[in-house]
Each structure stands twice: as C-alpha cells, then as structure tokens.
MDTraj code that builds the backbone (N, CA, C; nanometers):
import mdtraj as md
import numpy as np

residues = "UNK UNK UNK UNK UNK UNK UNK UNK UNK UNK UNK UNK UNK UNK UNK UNK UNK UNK UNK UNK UNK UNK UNK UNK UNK UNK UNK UNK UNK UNK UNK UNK UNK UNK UNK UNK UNK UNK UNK UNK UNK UNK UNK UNK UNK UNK UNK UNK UNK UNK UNK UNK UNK UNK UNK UNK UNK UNK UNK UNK UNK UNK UNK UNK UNK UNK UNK UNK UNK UNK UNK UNK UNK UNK UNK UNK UNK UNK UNK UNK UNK UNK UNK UNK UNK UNK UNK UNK UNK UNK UNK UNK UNK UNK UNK UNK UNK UNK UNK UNK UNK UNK UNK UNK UNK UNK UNK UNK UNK UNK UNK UNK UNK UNK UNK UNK UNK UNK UNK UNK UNK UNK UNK UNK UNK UNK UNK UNK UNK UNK UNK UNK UNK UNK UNK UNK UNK UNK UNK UNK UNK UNK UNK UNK UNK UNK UNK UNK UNK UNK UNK UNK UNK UNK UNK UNK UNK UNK UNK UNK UNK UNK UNK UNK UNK UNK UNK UNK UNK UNK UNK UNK UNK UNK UNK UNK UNK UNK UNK UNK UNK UNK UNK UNK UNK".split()
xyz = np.array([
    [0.8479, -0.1396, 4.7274],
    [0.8768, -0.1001, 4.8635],
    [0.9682, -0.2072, 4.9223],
    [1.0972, -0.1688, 5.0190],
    [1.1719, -0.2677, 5.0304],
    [1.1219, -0.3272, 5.1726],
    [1.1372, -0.4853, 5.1820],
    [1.0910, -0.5663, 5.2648],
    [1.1621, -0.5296, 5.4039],
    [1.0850, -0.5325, 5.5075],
    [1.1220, -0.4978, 5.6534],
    [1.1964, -0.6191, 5.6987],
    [1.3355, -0.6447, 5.6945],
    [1.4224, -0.7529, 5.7029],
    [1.3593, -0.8509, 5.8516],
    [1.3815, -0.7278, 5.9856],
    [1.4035, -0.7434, 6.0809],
    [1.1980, -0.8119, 6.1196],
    [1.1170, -0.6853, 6.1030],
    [0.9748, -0.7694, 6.0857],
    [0.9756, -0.9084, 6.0671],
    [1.0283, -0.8891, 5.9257],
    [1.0412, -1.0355, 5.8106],
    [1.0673, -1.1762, 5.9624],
    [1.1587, -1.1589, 5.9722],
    [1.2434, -1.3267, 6.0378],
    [1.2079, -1.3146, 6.1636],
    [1.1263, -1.1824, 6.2532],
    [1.0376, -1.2070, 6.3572],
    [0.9588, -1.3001, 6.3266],
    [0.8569, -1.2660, 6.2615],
    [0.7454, -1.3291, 6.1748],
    [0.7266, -1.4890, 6.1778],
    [0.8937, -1.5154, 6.0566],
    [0.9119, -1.6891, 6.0154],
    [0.9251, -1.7247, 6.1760],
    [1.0073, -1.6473, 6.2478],
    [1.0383, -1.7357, 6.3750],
    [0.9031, -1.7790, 6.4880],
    [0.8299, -1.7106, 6.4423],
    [0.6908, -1.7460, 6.4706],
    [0.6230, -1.8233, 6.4486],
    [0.6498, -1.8548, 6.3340],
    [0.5898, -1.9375, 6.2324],
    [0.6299, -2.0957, 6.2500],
    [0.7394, -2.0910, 6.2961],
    [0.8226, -2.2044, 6.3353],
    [0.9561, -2.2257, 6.2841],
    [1.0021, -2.1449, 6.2127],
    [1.1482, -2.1399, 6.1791],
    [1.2863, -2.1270, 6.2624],
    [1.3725, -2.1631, 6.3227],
    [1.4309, -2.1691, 6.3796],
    [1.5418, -1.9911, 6.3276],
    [1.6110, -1.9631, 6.4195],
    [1.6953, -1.7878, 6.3852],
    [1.7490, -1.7703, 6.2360],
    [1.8070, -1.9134, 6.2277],
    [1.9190, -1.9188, 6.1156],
    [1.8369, -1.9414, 5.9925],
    [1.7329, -2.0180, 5.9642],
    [1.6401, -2.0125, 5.8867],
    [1.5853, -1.8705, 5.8454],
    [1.5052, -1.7939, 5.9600],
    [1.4729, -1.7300, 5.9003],
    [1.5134, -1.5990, 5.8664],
    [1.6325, -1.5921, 5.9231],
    [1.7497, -1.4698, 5.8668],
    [1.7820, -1.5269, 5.7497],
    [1.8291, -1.6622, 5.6721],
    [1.8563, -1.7284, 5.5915],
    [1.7350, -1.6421, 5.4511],
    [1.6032, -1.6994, 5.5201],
    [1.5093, -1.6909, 5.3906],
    [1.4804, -1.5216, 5.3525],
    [1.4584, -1.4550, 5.4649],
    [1.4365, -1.2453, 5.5074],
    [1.5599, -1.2332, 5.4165],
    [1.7122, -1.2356, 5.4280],
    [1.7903, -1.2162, 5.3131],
    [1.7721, -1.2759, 5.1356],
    [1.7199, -1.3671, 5.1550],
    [1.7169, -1.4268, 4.9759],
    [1.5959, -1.3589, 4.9944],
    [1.4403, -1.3141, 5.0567],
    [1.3664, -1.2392, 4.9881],
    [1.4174, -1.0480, 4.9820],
    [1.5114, -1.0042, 5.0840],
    [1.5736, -0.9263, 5.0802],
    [1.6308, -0.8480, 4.9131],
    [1.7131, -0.9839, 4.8510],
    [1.7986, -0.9645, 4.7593],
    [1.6900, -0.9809, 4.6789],
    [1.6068, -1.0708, 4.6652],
    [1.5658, -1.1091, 4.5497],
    [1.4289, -0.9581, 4.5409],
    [1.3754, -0.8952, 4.6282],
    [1.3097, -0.7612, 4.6299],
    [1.4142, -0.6914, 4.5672],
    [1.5020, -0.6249, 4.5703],
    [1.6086, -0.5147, 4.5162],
    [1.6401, -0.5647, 4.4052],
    [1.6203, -0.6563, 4.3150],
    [1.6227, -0.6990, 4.1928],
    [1.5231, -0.6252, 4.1271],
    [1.3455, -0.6919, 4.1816],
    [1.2644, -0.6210, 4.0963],
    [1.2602, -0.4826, 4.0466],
    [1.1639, -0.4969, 3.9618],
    [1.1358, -0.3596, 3.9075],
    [1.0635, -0.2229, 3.9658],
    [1.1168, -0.1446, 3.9954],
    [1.0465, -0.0436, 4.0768],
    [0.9167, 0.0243, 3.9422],
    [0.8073, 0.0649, 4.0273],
    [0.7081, 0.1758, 3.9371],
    [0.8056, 0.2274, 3.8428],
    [0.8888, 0.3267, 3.8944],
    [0.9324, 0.4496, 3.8593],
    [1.0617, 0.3804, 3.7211],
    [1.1171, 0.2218, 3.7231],
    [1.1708, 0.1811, 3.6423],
    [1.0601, 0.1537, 3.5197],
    [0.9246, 0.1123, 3.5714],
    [0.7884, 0.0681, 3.4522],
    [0.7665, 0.1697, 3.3884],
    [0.7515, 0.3180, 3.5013],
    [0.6892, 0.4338, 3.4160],
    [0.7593, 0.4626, 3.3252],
    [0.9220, 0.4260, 3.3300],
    [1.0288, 0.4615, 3.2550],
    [1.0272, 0.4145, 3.1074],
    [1.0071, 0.2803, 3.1196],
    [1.0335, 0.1804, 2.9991],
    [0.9052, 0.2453, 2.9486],
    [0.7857, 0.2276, 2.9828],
    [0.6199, 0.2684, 2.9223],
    [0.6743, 0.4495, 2.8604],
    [0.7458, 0.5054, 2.9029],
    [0.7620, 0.5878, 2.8249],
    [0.8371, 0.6157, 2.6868],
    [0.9728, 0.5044, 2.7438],
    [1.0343, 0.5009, 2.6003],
    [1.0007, 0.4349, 2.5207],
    [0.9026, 0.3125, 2.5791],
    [0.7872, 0.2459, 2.4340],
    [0.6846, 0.3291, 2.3593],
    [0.6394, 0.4085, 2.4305],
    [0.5633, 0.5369, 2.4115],
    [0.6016, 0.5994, 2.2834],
    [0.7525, 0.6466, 2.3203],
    [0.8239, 0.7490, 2.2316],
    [0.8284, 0.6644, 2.0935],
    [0.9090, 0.5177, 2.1229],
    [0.9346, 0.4524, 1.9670],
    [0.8311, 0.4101, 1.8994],
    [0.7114, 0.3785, 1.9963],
    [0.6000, 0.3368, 1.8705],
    [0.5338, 0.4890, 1.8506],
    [0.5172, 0.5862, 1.8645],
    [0.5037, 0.7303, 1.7701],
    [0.5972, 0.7211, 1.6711],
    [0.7516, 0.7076, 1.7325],
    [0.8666, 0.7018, 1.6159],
    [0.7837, 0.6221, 1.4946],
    [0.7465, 0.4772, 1.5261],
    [0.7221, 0.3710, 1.4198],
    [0.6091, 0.4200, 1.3691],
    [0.4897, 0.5072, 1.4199],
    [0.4134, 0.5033, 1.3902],
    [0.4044, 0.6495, 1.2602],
    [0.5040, 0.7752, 1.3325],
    [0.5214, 0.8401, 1.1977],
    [0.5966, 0.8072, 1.0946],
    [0.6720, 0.6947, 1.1287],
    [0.7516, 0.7054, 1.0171],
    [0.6636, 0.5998, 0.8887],
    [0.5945, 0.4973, 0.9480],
    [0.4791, 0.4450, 0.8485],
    [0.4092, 0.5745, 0.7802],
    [0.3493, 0.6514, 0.8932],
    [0.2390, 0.7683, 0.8288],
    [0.3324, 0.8055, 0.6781],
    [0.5045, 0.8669, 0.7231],
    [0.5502, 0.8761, 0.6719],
    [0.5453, 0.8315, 0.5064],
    [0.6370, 0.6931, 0.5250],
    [0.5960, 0.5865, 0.3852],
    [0.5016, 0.5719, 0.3558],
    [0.3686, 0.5804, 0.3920],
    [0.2309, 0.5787, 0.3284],
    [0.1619, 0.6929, 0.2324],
    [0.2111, 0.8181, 0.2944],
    [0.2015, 0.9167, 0.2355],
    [0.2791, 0.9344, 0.0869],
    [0.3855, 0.8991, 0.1136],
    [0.5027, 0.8995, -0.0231],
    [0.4574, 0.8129, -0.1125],
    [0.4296, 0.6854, -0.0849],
    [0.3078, 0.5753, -0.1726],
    [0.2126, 0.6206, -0.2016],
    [0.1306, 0.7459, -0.1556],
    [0.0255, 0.7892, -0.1845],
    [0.0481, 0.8474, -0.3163],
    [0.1237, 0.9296, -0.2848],
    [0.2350, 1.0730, -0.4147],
    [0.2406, 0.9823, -0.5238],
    [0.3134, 0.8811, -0.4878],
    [0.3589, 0.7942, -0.5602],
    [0.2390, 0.7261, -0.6989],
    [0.1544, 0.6797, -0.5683],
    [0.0217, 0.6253, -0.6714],
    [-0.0471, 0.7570, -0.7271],
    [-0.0451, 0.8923, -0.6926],
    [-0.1288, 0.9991, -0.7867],
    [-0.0028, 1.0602, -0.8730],
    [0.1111, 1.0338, -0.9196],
    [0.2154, 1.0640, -1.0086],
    [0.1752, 0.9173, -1.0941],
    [0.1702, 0.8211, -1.0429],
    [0.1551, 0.7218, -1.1676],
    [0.0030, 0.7796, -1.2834],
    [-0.0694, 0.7364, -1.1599],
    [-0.1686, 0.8285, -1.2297],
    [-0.1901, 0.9158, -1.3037],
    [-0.1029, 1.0270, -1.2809],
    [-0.0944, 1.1052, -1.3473],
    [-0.0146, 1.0845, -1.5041],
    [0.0694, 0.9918, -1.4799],
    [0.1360, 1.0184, -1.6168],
    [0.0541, 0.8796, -1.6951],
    [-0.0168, 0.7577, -1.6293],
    [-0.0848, 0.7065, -1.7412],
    [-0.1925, 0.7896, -1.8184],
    [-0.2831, 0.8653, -1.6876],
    [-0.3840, 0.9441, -1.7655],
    [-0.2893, 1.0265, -1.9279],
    [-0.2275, 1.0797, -1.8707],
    [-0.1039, 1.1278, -1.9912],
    [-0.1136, 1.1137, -2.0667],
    [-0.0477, 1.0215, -2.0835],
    [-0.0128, 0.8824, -2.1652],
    [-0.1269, 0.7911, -2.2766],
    [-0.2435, 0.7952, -2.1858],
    [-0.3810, 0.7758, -2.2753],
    [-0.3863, 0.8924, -2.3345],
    [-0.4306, 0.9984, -2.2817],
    [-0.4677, 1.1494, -2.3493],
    [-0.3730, 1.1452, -2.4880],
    [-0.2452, 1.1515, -2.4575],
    [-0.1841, 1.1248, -2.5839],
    [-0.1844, 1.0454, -2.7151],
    [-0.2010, 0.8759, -2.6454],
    [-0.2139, 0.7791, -2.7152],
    [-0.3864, 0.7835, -2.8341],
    [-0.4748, 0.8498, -2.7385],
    [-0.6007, 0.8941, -2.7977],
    [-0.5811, 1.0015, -2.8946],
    [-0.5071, 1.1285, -2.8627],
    [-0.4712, 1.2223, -2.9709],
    [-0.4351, 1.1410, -3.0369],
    [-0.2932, 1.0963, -3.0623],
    [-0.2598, 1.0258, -3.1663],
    [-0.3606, 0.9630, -3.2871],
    [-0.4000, 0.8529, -3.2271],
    [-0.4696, 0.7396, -3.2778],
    [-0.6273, 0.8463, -3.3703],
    [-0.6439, 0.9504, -3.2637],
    [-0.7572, 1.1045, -3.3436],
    [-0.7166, 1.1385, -3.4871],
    [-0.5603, 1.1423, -3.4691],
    [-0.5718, 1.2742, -3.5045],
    [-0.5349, 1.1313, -3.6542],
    [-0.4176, 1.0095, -3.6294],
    [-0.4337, 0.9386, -3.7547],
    [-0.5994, 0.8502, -3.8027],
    [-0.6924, 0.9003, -3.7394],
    [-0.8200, 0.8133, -3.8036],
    [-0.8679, 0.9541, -3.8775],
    [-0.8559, 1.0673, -3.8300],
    [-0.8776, 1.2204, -3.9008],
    [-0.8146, 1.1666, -4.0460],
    [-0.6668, 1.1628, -4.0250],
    [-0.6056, 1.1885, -4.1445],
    [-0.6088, 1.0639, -4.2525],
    [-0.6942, 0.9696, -4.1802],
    [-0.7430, 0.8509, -4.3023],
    [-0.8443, 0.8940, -4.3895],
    [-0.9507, 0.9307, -4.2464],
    [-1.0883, 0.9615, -4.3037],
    [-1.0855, 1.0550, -4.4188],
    [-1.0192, 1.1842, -4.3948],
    [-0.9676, 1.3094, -4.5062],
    [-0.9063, 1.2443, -4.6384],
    [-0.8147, 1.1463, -4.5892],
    [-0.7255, 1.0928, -4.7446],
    [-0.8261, 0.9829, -4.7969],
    [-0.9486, 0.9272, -4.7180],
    [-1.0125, 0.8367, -4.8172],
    [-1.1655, 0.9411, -4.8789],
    [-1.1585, 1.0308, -4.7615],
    [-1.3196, 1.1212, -4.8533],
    [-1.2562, 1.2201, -4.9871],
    [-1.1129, 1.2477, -4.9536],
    [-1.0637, 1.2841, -5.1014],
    [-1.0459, 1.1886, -5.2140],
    [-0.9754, 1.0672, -5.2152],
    [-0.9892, 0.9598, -5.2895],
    [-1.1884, 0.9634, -5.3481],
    [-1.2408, 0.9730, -5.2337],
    [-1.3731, 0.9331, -5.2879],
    [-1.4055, 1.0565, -5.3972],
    [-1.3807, 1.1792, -5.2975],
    [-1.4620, 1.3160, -5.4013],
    [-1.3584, 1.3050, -5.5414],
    [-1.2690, 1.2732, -5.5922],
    [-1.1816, 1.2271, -5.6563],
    [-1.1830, 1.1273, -5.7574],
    [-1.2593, 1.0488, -5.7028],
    [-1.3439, 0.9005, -5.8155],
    [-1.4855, 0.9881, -5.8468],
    [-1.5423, 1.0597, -5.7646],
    [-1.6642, 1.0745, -5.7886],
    [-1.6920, 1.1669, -5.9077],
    [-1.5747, 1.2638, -5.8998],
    [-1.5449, 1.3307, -6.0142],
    [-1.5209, 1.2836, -6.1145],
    [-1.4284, 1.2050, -6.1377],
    [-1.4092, 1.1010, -6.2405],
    [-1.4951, 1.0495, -6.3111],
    [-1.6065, 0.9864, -6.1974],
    [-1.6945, 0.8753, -6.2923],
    [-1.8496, 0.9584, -6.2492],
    [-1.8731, 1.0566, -6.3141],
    [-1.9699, 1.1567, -6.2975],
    [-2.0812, 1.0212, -6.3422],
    [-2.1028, 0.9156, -6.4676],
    [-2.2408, 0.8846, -6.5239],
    [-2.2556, 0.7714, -6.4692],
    [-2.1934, 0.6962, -6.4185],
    [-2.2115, 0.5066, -6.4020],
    [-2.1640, 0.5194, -6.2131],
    [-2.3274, 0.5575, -6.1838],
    [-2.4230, 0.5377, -6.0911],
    [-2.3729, 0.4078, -6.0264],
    [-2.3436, 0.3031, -6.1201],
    [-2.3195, 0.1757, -6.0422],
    [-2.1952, 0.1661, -5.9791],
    [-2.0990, 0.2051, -6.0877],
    [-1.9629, 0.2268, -6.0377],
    [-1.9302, 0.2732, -5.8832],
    [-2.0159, 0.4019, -5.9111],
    [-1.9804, 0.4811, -5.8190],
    [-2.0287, 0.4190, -5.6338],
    [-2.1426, 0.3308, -5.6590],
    [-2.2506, 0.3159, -5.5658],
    [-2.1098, 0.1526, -5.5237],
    [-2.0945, 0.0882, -5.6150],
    [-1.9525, -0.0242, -5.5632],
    [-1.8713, -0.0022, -5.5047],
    [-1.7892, 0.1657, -5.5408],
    [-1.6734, 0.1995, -5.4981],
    [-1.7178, 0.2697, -5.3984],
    [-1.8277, 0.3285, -5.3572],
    [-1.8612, 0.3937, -5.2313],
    [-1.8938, 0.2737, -5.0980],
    [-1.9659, 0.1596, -5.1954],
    [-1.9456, 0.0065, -5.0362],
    [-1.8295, -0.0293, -5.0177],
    [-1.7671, -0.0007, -5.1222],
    [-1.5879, -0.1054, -5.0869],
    [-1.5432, 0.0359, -4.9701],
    [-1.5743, 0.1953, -5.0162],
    [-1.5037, 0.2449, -4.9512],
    [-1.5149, 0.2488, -4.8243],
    [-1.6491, 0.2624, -4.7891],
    [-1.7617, 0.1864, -4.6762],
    [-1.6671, 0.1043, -4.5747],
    [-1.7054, -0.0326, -4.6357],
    [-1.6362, -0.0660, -4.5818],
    [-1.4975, -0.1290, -4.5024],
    [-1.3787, -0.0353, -4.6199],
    [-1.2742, -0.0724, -4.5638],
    [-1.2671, 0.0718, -4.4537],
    [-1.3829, 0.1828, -4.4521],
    [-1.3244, 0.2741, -4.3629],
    [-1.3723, 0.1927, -4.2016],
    [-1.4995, 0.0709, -4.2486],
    [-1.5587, 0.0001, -4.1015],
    [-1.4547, -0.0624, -4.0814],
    [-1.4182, -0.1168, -4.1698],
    [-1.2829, -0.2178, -4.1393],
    [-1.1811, -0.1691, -4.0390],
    [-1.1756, -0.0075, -4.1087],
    [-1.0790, 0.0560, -4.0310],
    [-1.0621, 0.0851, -3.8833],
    [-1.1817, 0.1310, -3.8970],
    [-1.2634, 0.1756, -3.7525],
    [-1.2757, 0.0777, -3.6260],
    [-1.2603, -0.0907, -3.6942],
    [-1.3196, -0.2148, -3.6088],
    [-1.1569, -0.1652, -3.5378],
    [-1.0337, -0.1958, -3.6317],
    [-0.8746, -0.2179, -3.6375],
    [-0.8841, -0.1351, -3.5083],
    [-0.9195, -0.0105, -3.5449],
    [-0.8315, 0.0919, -3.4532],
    [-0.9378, 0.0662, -3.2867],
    [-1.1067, 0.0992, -3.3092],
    [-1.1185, 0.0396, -3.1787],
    [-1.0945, -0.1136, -3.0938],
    [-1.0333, -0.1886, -3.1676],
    [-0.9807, -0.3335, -3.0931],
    [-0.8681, -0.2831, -3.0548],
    [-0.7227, -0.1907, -3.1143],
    [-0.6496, -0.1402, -3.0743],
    [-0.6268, -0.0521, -2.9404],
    [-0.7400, 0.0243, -2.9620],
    [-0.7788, 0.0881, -2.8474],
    [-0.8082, 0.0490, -2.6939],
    [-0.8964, -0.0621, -2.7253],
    [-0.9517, -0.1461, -2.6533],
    [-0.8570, -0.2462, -2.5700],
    [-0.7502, -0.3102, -2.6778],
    [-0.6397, -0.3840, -2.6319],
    [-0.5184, -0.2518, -2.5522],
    [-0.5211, -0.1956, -2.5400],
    [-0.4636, -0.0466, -2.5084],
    [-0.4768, 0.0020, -2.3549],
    [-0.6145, 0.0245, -2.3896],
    [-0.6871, 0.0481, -2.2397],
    [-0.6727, -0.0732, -2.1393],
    [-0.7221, -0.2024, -2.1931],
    [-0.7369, -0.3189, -2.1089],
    [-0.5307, -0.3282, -2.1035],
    [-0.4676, -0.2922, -2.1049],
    [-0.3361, -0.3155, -2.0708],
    [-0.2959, -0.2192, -1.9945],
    [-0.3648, -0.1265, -1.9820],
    [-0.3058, 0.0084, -1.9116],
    [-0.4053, -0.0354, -1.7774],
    [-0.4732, -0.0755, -1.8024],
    [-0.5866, -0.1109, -1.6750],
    [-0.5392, -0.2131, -1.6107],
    [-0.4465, -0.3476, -1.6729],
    [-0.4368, -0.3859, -1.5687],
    [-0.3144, -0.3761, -1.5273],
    [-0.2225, -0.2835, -1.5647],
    [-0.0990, -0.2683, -1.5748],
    [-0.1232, -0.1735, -1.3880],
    [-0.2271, -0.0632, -1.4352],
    [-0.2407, 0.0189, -1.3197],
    [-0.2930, -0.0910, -1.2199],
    [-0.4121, -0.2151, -1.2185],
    [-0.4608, -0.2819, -1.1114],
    [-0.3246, -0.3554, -1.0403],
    [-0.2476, -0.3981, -1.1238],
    [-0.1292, -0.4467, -1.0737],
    [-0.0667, -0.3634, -1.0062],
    [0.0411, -0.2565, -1.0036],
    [0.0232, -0.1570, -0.9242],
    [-0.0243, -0.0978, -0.7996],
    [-0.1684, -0.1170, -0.8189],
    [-0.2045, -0.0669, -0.6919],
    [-0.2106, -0.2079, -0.6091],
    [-0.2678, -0.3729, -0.6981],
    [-0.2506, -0.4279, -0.6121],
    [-0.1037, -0.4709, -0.4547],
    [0.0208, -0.4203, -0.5970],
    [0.1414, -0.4118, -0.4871],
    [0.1764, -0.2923, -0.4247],
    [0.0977, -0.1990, -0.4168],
    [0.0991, -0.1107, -0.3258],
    [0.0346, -0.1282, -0.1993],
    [-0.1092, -0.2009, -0.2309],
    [-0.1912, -0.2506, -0.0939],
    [-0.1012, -0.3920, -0.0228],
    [-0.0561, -0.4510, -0.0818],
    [0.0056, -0.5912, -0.0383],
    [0.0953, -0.4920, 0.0284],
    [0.1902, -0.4081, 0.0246],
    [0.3242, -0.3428, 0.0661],
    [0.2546, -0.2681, 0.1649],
    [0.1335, -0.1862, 0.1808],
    [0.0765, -0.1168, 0.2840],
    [0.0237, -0.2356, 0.3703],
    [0.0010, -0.3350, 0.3393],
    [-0.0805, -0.4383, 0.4516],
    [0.0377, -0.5118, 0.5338],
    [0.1944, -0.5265, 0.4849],
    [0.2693, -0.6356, 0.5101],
    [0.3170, -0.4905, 0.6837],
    [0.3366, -0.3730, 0.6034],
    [0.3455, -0.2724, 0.6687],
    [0.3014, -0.2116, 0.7807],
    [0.1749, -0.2331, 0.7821],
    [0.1061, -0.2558, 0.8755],
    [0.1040, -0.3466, 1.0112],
    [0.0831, -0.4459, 0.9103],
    [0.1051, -0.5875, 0.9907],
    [0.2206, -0.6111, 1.0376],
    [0.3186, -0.5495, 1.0005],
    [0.5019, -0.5632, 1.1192],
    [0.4469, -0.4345, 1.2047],
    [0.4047, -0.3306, 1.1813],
    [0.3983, -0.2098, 1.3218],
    [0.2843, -0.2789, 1.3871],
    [0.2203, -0.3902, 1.3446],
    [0.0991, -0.4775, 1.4762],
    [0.2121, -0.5856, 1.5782],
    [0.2609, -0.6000, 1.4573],
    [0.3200, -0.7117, 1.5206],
    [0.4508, -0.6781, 1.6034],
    [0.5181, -0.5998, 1.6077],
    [0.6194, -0.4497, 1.6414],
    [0.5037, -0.4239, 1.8053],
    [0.3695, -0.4024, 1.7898],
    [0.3039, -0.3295, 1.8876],
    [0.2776, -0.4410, 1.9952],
    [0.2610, -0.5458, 1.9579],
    [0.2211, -0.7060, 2.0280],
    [0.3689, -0.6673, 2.1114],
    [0.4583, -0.7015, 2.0361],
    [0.5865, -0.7098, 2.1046],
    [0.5919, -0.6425, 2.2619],
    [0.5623, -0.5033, 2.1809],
    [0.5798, -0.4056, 2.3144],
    [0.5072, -0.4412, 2.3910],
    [0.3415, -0.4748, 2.3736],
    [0.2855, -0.5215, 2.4858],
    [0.3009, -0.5626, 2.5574],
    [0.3413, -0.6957, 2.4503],
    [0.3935, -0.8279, 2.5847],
    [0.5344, -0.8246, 2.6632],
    [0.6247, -0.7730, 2.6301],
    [0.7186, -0.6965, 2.6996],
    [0.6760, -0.6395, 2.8098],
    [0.5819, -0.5465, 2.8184],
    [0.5336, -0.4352, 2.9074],
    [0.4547, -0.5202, 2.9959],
    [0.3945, -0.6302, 2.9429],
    [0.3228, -0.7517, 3.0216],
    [0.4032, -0.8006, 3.1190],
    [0.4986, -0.8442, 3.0606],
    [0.6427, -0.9933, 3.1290],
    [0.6657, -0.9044, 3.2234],
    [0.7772, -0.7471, 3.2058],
    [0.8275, -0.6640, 3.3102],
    [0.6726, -0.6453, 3.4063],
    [0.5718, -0.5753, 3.4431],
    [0.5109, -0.5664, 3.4749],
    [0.4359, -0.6835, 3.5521],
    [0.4276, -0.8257, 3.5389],
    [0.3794, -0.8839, 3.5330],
    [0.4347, -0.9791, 3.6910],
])
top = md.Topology()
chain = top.add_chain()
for i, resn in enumerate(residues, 1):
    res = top.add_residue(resn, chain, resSeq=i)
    for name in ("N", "CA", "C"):
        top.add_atom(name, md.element.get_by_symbol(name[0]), res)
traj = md.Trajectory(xyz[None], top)
C-alpha cells in the first residue's frame, strides 16, 4: 500500500522535524515503498516457482521411471543369459554323462569275467565323472557369483545416480525457498 506522503511529514513535523526534513525523509520513504514488492508481484513469482518445480519434479519422475525400464531390461537379459548359460553347461554335462555311461556299457561288455577290472574301471569312472561334476559346479558357482555382483554393481550405480538426483531437486527446492524467503521477507 503506498505511503500517505502528505500524513507522512505532518507526522515527522510533529515529531520534531523541521518542513525540509521531513518532506526530505516522506520522499526517500516514498521512493524507497514503490521499489518493494507488491502481494500481487509474490503471488506471481510463488506461481512460476510452482510451475518449475512440477517441471523439475516430472521430469525426475520422468528419469526415474526410464532407470526403472532400464534396471527390469537388464534384468531381463541377465536372467537370459543364465537360463542359457545353464542350458548350455545341461545340456554339455548330458552329453559327458551319455559319452562316459557308453564308454562304461562298452568296457563292461568287453570285460564280461574280471569282476575286479570292471569294479577299478567303474571307481576311476566314478570318479573322474565327481571330478567332473566338482569342475562344472565351481564353474557355475564362479558364474553366478560374477553375474551377482556384476548386477549389485549396477544397481548400486543406479541408487547413487537416483540419490545424487534427488538430492539436486532438494537442493534446487531449498533454493526456491529461500528465494521466496529473501523476496518475501
């Protein structure tokens, strides 16, 4: 509301100010009133802060969502990727097991009378198929534990990238505050 000039330097002259004084001071509070900020300039700015932090705020929703996609497509193609790596690794312990129980039915035929023979070559076969079996689940094992932390890595820089993200639209929101504070204030 603009200051009543003429009120105003009644007032100081009351007060004890001499004419020239207080026409002097009623003008510098004069000018320096028509500087400030009117309501209707606050409601203004509070609206277009309004508008840009929705802007900031869908366009995060935005990028978060696409990181989301993002992390269930990775997902998707390691699961894949195991499923496969497991066929594989199936289908070559299948085709050992088959080429060593033929080798075996194969000796066994062979050496139809010497019981002992047969009972040696069935532990050796034993256990180079355990042998086999240790190979391929440490393989496996070293497999998984790489895909696991290959994916923990991953998501860990997805959360670091959603938190830094975050933390600039907080720190983006402080701003506006205190902006909206200072003008207002």
């Amino acid at each position: 509301m603009p200051i009543d000039t003429l009120k105003t330097a009644k007032r100081l002259q009351q007060l004890g100010f001499d004419t020239e004084q207080a026409e002097g001071l009623t003008e510098i509070l004069s000018e320096s009133d028509a500087e400030l900020a009117t309501k209707n300039d606050l409601d203004q700015l509070e609206t277009r802060l309004g508008v840009r932090i929705d802007e900031v705020e869908t366009k995060l929703g935005s990028r978060i969502d696409g990181l989301g996609g993002r992390i269930d497509e990775v997902e998707t193609k390691l699961g894949g990727r195991i499923d496969e790596v497991e066929t594989k690794l199936g289908g070559r312990i299948d085709e050992v097991e088959t080429k060593l129980g033929s080798r075996i039915d194969s000796l066994a035929d062979r050496i139809e009378g010497g019981d002992g023979r047969i009972d040696g070559l069935e532990q050796t076969m034993n256990e180079r198929i355990s042998g086999l079996e240790q190979t391929m689940d440490t393989r496996i094992s070293g497999l998984e534990q790489t895909m696991n932390t290959r994916f923990e890595k991953m998501r860990a820089d997805l959360e670091h990238l959603i938190t830094l993200r975050m933390a600039w639209g907080a720190g983006l929101l402080a701003l506006y505050i205190t902006l909206i504070s200072y003008v207002m204030g």
